[in-house]
C-alpha positions in Angstrom: -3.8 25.3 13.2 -2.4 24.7 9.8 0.7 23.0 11.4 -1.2 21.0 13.4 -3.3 19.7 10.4 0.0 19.2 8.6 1.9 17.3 11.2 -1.4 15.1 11.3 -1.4 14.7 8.2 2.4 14.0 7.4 2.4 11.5 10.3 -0.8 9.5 8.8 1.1 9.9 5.0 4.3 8.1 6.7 2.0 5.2 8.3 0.0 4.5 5.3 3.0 4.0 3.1 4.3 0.7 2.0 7.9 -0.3 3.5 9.8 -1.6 -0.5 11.7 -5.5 -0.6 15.1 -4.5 -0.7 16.0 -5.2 -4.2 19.2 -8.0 -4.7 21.7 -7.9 -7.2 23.0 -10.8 -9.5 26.2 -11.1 -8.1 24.8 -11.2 -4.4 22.4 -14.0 -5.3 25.1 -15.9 -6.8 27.1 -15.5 -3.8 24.7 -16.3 -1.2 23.0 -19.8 -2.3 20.3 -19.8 0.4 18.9 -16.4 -0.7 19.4 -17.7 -4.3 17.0 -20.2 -3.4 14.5 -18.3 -1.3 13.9 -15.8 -3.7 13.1 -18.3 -6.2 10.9 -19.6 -4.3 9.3 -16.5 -3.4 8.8 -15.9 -7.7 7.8 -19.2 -8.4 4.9 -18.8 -5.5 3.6 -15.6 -6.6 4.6 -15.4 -10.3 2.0 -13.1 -11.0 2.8 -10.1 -8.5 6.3 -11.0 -8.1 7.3 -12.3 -11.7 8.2 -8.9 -13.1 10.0 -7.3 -9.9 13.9 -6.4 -10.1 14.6 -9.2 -7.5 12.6 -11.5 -9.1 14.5 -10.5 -12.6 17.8 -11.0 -10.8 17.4 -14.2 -9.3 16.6 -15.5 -12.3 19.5 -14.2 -13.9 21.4 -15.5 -10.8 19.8 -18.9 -11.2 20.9 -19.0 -15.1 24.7 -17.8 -14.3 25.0 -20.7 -11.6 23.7 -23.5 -14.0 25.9 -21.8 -17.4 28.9 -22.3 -14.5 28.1 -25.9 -13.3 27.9 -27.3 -16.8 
């Protein structure tokens, strides 16, 4: 019985859970300019939620890094 209620309750655990944003580095963002720009977007959007997050944090970096270069 205990397994039973254990199993149950592992399985319910495992769907409740939240799947995590994979998290992009600096040096991805910069080398992929269509991601660059789509998760900028994504920050600018929702800077509320998203403004503190590592990707968010990265892509900003990214974004800085790619205009220091262009000048």
């Amino acid at each position: 019985m205990r397994l039973r209620f254990l199993s149950v309750f592992l399985v319910v655990l495992a769907a409740c859970s939240q799947e995590t944003e994979r998290v992009y580095t600096v040096d991805e963002l910069m080398a992929d300019k269509a991601l660059l720009a789509d998760v900028i977007g994504k920050c600018r959007r929702n800077p509320g939620e998203l403004g503190n997050t590592p990707s968010c944090q990265n892509a900003a970096a990214a974004d800085f890094r790619t205009r220091l270069e262009r000048m």
